[in-house]
PANUGU-101075 format. One record per residue: residue number from 1; chain; x, y, z of N, C-alpha, C in turn. Coordinates in nm, 4 decimals. Example, Ala and Ser with C-alpha at 12.3 -4.5 7.8 and 13.67 -1.06 7.14 Angstrom:
2
<resi = 1&chain = A&nc1 = 1.3190&nc2 = -0.5690&nc3 = 0.7800&cac1 = 1.2300&cac2 = -0.4500&cac3 = 0.7800&cc1 = 1.3200&cc2 = -0.3300&cc3 = 0.7800>
<resi = 2&chain = A&nc1 = 1.2850&nc2 = -0.2250&nc3 = 0.7080&cac1 = 1.3670&cac2 = -0.1060&cac3 = 0.7140&cc1 = 1.2900&cc2 = 0.0030&cc3 = 0.7870>
END
This chain:
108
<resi = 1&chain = A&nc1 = 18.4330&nc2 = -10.7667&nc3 = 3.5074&cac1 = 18.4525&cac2 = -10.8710&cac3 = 3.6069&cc1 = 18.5510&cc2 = -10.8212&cc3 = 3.7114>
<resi = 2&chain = A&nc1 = 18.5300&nc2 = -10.7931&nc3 = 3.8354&cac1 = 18.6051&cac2 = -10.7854&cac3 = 3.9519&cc1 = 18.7083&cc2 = -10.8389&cc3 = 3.9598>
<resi = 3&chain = A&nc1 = 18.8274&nc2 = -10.7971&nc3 = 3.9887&cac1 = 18.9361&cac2 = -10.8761&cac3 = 3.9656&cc1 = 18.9608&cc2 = -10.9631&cc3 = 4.1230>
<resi = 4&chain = A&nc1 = 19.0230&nc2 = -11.0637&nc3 = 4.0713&cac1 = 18.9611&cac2 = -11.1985&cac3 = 4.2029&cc1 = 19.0906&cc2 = -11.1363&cc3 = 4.3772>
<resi = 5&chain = A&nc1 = 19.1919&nc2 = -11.1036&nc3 = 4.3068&cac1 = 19.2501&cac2 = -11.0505&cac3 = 4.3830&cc1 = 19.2713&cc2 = -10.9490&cc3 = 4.5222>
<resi = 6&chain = A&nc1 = 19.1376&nc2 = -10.8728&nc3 = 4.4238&cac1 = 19.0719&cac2 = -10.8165&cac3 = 4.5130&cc1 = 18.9943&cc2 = -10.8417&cc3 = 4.6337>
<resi = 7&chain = A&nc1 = 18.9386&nc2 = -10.9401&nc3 = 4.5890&cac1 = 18.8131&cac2 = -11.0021&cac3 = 4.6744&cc1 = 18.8681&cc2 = -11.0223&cc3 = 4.8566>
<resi = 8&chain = A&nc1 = 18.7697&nc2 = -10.9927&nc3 = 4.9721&cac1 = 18.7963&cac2 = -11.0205&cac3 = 5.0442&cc1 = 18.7094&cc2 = -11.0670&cc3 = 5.1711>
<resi = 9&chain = A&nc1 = 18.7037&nc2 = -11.1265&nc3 = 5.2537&cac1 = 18.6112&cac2 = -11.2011&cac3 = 5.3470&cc1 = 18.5287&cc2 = -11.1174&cc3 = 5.4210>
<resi = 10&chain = A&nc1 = 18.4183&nc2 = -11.1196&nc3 = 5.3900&cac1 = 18.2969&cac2 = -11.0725&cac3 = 5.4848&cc1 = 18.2170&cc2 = -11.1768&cc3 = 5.5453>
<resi = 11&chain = A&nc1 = 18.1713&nc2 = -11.1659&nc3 = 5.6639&cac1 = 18.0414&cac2 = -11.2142&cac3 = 5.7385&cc1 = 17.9139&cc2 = -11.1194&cc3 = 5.7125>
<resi = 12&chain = A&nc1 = 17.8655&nc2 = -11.2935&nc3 = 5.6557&cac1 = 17.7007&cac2 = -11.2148&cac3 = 5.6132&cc1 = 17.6263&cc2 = -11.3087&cc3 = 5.7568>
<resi = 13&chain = A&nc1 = 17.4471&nc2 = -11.3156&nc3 = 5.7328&cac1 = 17.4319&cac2 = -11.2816&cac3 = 5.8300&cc1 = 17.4134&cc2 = -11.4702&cc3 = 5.8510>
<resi = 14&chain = A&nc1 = 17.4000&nc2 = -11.5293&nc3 = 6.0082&cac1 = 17.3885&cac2 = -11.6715&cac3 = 6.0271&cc1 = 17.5383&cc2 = -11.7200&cc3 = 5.9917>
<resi = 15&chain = A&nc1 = 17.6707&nc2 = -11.6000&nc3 = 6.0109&cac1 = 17.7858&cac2 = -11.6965&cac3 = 6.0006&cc1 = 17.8357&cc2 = -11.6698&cc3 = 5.8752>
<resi = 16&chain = A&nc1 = 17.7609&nc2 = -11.7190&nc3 = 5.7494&cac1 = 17.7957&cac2 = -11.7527&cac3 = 5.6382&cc1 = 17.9192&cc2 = -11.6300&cc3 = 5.5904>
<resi = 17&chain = A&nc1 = 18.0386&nc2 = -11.6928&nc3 = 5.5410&cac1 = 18.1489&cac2 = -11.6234&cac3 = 5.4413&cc1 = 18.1555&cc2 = -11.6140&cc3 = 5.3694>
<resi = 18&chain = A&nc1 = 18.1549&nc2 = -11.5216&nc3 = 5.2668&cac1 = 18.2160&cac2 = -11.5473&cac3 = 5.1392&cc1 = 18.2924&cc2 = -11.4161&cc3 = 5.0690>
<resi = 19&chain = A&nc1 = 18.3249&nc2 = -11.4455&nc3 = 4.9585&cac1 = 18.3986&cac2 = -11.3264&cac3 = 4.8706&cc1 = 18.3309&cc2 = -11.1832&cc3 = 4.8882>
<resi = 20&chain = A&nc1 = 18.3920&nc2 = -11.1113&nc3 = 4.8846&cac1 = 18.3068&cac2 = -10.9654&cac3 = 4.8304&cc1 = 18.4083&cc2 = -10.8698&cc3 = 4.7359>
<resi = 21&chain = A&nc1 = 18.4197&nc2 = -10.7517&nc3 = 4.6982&cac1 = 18.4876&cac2 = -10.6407&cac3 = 4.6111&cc1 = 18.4430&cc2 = -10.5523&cc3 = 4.7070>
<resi = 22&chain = A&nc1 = 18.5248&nc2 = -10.4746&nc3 = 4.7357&cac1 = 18.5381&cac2 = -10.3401&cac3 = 4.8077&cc1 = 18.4140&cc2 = -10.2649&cc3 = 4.7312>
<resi = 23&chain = A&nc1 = 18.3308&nc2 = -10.1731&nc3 = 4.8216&cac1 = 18.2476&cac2 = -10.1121&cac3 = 4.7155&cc1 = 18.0792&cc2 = -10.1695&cc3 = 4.6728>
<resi = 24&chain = A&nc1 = 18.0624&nc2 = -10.3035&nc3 = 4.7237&cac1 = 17.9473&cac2 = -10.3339&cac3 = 4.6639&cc1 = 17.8755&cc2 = -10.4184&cc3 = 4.8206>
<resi = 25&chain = A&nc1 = 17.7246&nc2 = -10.4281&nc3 = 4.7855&cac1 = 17.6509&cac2 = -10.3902&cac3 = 4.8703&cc1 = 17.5332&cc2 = -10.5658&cc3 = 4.8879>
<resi = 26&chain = A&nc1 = 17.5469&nc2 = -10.5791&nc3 = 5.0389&cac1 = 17.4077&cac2 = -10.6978&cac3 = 4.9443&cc1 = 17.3177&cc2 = -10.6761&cc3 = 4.9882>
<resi = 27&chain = A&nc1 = 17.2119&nc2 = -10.6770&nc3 = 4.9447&cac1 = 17.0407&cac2 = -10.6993&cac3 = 4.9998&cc1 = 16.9712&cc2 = -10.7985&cc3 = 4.9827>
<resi = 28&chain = A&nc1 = 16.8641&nc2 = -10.8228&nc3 = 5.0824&cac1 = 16.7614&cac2 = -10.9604&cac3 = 5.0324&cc1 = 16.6317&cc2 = -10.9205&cc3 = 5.1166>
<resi = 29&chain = A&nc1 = 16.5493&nc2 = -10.9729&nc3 = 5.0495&cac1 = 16.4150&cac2 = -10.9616&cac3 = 5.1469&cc1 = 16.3275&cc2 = -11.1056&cc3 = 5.1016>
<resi = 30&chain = A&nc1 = 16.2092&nc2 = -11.0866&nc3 = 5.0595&cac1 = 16.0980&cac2 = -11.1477&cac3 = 5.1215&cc1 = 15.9398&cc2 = -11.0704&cc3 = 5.0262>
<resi = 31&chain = A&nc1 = 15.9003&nc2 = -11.1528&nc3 = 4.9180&cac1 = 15.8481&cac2 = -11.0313&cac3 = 4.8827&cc1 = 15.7298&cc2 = -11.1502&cc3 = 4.8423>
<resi = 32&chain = A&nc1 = 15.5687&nc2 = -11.0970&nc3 = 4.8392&cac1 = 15.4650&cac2 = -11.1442&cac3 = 4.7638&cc1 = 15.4076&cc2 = -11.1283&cc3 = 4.6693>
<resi = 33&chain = A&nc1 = 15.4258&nc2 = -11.2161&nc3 = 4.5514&cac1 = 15.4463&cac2 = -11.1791&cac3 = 4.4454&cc1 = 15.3046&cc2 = -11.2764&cc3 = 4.3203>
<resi = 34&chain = A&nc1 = 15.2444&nc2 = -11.2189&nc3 = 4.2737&cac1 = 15.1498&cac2 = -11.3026&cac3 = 4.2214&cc1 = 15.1340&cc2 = -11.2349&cc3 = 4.0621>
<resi = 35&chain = A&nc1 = 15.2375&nc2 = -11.3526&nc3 = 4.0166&cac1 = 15.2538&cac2 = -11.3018&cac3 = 3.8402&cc1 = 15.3542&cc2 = -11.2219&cc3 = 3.8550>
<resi = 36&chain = A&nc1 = 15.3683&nc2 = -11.0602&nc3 = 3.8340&cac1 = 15.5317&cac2 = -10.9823&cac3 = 3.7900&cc1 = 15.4945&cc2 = -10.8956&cc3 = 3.9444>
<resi = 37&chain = A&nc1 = 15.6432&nc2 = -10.8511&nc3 = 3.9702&cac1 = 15.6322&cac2 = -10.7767&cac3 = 4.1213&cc1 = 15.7633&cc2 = -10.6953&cc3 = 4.0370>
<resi = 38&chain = A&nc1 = 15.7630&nc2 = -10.5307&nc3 = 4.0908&cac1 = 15.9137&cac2 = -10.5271&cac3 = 4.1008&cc1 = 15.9100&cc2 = -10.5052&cc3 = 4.2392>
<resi = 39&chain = A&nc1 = 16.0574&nc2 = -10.4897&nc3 = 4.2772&cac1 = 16.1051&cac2 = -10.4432&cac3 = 4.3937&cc1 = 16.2249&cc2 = -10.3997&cc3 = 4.4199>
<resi = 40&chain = A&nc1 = 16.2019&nc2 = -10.3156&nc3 = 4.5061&cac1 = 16.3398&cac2 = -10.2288&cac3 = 4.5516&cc1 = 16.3946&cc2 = -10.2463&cc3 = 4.6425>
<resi = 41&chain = A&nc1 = 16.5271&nc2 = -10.2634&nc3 = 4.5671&cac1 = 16.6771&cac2 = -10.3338&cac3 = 4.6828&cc1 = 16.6995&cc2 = -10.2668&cc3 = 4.7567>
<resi = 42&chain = A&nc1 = 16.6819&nc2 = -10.1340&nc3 = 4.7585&cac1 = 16.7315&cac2 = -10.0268&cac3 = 4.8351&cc1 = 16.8866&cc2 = -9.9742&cc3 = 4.7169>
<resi = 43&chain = A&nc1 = 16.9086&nc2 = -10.0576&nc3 = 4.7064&cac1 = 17.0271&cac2 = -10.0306&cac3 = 4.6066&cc1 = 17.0975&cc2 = -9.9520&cc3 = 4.5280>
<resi = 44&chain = A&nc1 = 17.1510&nc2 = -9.8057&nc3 = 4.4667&cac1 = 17.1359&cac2 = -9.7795&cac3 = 4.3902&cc1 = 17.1694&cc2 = -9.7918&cc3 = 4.2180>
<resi = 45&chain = A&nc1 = 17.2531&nc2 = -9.9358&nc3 = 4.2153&cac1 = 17.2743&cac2 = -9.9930&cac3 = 4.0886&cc1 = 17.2578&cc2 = -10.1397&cc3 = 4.1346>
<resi = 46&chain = A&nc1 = 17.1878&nc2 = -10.2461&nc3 = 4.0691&cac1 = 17.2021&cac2 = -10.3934&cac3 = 4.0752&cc1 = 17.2685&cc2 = -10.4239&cc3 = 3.9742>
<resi = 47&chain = A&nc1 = 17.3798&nc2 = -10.5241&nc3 = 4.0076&cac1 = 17.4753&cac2 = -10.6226&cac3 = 3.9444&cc1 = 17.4736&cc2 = -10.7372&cc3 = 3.9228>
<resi = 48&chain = A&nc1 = 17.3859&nc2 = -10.7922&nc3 = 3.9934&cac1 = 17.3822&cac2 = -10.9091&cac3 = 4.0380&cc1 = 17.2310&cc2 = -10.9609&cc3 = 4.0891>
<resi = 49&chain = A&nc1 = 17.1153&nc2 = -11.0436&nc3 = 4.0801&cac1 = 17.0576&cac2 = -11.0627&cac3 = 4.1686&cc1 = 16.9847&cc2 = -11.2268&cc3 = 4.1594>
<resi = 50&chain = A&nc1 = 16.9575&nc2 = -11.3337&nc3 = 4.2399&cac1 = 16.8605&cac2 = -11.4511&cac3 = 4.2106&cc1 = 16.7421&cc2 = -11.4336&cc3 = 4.3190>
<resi = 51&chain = A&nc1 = 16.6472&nc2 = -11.5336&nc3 = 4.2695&cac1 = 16.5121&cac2 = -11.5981&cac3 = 4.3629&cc1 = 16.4940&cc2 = -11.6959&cc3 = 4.3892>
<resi = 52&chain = A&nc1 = 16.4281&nc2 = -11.6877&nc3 = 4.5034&cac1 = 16.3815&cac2 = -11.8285&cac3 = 4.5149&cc1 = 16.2416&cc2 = -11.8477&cc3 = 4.5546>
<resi = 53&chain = A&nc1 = 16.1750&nc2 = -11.9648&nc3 = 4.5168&cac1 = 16.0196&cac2 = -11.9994&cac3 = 4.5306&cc1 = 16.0380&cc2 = -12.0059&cc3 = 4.7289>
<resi = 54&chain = A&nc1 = 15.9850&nc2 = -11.9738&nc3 = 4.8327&cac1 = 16.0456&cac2 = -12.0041&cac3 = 4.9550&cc1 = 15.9316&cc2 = -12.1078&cc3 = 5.0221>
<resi = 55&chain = A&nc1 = 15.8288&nc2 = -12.1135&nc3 = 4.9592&cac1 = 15.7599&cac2 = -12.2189&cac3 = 5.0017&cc1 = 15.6747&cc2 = -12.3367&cc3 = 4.9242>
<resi = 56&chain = A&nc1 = 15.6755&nc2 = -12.4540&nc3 = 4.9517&cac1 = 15.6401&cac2 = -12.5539&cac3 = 4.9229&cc1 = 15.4738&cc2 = -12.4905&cc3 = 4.8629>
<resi = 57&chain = A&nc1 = 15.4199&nc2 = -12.4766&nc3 = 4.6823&cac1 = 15.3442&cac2 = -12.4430&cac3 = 4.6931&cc1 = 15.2039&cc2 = -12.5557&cc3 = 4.6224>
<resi = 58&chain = A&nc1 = 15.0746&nc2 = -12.5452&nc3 = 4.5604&cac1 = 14.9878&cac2 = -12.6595&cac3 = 4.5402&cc1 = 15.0433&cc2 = -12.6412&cc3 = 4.3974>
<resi = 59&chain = A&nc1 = 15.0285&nc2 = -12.7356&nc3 = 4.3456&cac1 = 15.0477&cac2 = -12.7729&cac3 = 4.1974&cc1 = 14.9165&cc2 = -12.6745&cc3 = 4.1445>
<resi = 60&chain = A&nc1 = 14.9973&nc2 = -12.5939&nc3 = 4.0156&cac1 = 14.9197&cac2 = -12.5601&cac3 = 3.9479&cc1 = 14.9404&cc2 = -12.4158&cc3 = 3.9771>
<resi = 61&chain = A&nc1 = 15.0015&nc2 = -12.3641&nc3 = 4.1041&cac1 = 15.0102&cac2 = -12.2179&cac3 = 4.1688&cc1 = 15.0932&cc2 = -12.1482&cc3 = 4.1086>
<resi = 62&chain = A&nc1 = 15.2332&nc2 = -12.1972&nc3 = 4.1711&cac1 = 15.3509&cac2 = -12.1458&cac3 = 4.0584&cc1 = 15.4195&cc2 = -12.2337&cc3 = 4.0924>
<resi = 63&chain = A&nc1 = 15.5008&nc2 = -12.2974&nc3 = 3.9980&cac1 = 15.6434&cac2 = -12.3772&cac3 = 4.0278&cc1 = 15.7480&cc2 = -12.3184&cc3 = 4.0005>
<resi = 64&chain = A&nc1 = 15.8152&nc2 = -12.2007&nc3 = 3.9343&cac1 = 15.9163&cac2 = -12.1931&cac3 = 3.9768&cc1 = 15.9080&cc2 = -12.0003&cc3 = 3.9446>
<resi = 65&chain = A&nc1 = 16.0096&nc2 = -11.9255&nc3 = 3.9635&cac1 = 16.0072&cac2 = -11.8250&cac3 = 3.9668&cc1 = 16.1637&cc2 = -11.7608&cc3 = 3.8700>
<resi = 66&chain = A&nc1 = 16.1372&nc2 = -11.6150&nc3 = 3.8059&cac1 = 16.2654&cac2 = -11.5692&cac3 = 3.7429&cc1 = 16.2590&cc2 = -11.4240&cc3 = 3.7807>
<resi = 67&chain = A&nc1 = 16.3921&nc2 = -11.3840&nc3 = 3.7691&cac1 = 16.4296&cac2 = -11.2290&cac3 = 3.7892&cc1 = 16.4787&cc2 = -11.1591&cc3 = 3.6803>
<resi = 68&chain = A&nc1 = 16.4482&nc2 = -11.0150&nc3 = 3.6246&cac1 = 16.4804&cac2 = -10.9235&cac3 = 3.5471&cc1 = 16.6115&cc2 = -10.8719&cc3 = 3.6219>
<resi = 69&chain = A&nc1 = 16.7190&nc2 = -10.8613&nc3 = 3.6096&cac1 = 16.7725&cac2 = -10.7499&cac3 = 3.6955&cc1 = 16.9045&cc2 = -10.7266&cc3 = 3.6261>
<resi = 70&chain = A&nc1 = 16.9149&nc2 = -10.5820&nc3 = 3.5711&cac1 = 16.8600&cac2 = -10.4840&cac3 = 3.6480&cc1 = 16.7239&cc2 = -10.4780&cc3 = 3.5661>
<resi = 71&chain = A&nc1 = 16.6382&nc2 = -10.4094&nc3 = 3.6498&cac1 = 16.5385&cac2 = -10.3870&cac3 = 3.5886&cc1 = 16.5474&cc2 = -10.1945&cc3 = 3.4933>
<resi = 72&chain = A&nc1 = 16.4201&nc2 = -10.1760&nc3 = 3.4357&cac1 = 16.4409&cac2 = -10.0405&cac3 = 3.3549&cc1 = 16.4792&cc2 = -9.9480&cc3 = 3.4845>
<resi = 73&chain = A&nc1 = 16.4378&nc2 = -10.0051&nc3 = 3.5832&cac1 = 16.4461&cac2 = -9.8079&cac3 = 3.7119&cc1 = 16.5801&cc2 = -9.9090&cc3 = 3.7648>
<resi = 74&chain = A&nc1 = 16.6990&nc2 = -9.8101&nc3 = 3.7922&cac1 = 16.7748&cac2 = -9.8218&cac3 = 3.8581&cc1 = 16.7887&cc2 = -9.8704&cc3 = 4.0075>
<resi = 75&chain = A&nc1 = 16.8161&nc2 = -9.9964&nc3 = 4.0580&cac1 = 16.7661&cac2 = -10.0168&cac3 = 4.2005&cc1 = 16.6843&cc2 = -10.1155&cc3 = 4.2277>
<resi = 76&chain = A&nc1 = 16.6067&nc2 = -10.1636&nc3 = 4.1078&cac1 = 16.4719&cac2 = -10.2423&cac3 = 4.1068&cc1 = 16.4725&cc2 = -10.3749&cc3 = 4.0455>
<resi = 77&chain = A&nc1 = 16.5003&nc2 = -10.4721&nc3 = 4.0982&cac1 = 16.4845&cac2 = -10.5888&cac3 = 4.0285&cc1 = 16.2948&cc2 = -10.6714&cc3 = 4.0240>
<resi = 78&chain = A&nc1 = 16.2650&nc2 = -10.7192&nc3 = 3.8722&cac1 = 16.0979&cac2 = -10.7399&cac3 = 3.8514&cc1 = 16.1079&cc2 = -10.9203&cc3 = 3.9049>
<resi = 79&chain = A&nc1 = 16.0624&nc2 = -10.9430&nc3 = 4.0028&cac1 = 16.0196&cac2 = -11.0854&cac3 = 4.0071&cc1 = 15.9082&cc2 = -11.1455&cc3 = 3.9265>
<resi = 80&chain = A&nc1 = 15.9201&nc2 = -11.2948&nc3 = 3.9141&cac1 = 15.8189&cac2 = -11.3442&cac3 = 3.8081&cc1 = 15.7817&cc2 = -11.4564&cc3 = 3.8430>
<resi = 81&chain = A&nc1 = 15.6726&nc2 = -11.4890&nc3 = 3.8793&cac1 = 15.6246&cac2 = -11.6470&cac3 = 3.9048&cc1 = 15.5661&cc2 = -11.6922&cc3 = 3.8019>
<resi = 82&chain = A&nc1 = 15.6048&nc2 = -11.8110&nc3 = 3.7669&cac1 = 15.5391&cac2 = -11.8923&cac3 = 3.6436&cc1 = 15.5097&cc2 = -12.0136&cc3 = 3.6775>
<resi = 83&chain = A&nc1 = 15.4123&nc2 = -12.0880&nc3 = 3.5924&cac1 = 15.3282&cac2 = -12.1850&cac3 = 3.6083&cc1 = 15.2817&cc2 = -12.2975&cc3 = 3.4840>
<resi = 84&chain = A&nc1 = 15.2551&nc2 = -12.4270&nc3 = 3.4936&cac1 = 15.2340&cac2 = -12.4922&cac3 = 3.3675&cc1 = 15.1448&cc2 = -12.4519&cc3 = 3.3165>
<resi = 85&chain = A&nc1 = 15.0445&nc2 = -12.4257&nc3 = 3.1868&cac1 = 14.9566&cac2 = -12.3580&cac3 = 3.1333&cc1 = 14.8127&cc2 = -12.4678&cc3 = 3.1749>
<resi = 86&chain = A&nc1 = 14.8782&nc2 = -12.5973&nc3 = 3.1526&cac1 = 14.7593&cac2 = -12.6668&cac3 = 3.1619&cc1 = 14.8408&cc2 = -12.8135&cc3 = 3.1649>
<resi = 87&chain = A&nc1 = 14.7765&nc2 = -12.9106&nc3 = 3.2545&cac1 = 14.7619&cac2 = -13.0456&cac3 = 3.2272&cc1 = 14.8446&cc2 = -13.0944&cc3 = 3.1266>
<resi = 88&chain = A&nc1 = 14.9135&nc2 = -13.1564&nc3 = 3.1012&cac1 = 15.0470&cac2 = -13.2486&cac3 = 3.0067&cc1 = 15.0652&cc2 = -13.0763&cc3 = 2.9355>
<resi = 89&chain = A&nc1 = 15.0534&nc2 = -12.9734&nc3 = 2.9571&cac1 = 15.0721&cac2 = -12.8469&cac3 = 2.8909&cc1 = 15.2109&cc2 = -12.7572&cc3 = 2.9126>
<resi = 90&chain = A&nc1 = 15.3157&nc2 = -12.7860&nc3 = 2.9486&cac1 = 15.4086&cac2 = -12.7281&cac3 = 3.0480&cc1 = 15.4590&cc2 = -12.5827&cc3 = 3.0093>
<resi = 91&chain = A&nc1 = 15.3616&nc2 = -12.4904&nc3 = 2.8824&cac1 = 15.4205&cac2 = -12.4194&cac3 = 2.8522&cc1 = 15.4050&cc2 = -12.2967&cc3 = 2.9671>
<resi = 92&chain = A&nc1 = 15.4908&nc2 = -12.2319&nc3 = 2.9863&cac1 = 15.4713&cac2 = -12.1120&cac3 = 3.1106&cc1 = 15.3643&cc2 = -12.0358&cc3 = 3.0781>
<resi = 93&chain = A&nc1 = 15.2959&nc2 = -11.9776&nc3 = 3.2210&cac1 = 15.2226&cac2 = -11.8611&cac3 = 3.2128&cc1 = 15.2142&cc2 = -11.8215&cc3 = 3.3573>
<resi = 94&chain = A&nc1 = 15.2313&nc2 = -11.6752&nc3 = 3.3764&cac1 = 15.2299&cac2 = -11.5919&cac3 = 3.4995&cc1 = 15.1289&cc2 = -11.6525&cc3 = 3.5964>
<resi = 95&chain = A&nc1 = 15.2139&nc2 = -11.7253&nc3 = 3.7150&cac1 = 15.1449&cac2 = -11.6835&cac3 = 3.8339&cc1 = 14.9813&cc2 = -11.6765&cc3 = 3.8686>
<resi = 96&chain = A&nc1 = 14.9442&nc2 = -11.7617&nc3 = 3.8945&cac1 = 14.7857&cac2 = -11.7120&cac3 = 3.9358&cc1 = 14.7516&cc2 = -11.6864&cc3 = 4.0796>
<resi = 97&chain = A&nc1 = 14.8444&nc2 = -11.6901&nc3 = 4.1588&cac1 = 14.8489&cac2 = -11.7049&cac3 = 4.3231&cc1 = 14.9428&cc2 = -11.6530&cc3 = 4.3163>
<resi = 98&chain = A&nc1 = 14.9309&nc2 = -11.5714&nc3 = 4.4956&cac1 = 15.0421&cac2 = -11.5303&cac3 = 4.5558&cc1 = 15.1447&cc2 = -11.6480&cc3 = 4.6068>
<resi = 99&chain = A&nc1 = 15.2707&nc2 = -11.5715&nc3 = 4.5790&cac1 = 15.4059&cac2 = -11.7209&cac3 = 4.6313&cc1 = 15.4385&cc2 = -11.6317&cc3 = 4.6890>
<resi = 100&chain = A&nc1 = 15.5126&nc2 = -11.6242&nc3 = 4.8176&cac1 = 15.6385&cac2 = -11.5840&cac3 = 4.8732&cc1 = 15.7764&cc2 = -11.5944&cc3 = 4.7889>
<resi = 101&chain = A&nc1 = 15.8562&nc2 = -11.5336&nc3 = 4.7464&cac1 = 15.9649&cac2 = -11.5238&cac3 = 4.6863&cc1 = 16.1201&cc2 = -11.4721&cc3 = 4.7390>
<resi = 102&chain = A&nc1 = 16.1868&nc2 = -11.5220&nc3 = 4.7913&cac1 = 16.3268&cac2 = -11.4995&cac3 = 4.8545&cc1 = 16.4133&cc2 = -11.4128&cc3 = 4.7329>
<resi = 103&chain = A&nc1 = 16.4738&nc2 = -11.3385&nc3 = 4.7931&cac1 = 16.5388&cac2 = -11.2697&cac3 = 4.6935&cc1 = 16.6938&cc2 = -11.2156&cc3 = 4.7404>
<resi = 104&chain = A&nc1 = 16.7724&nc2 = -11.2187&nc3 = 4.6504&cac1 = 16.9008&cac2 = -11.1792&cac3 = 4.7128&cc1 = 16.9788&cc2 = -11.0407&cc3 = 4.5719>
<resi = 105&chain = A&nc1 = 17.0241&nc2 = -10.9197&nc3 = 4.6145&cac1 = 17.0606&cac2 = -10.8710&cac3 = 4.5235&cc1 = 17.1996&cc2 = -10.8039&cc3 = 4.5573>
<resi = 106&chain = A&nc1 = 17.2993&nc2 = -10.7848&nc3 = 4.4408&cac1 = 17.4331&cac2 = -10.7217&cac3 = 4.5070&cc1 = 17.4528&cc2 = -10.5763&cc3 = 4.3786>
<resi = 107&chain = A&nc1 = 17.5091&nc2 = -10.4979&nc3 = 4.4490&cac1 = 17.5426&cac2 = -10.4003&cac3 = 4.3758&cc1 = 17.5582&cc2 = -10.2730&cc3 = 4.4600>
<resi = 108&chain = A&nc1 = 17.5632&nc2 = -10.1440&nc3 = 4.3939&cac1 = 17.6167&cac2 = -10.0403&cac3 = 4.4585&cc1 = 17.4955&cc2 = -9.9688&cc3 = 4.5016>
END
């Protein structure tokens, strides 16, 4: 854990402030993802990373989405869209459509 002391104010992008540690890096993109995706942060270690579903999609497509990270290759976090299996069924299963997926990752 970074010691808090450290931490100091950066501008990311649209304004927004927040904490950072000397040393570490952020990335985000934008990725299409239908069932497992990986993708590359550019990064060369991830520490850190979340998703997000970025658009309003039809029932049944995917409702919500999860991240591996780090993933097995250094750099690469695996996105995951999941979906209810069936009707009063809510157990997950991968994605049957492409979602757009927001992604944000920090590390070196």
């Amino acid at each position: 854990m970074p010691d808090p002391a450290k931490y100091q104010a950066i501008k990311l992008k649209d304004g927004v402030v927040g904490p950072s540690v000397s040393g570490y890096k952020l990335t985000r993109g934008v990725a299409v993802v239908t069932g497992t995706l990986d993708v590359d942060t550019g990064l060369a270690t991830v520490v850190a990373a979340c998703a997000v579903l970025k658009d309003d999609l039809a029932v049944g497509t995917a409702m919500w989405v999860s991240i591996v990270a780090p993933a097995a290759t250094a750099g690469i976090v695996t996105l995951k869209t999941w979906k209810p299996t069936a009707t009063n069924n809510v157990t997950p299963v991968a994605g049957a459509a492409a979602a757009n997926v927001e992604w944000v990752a920090v590390g070196t």
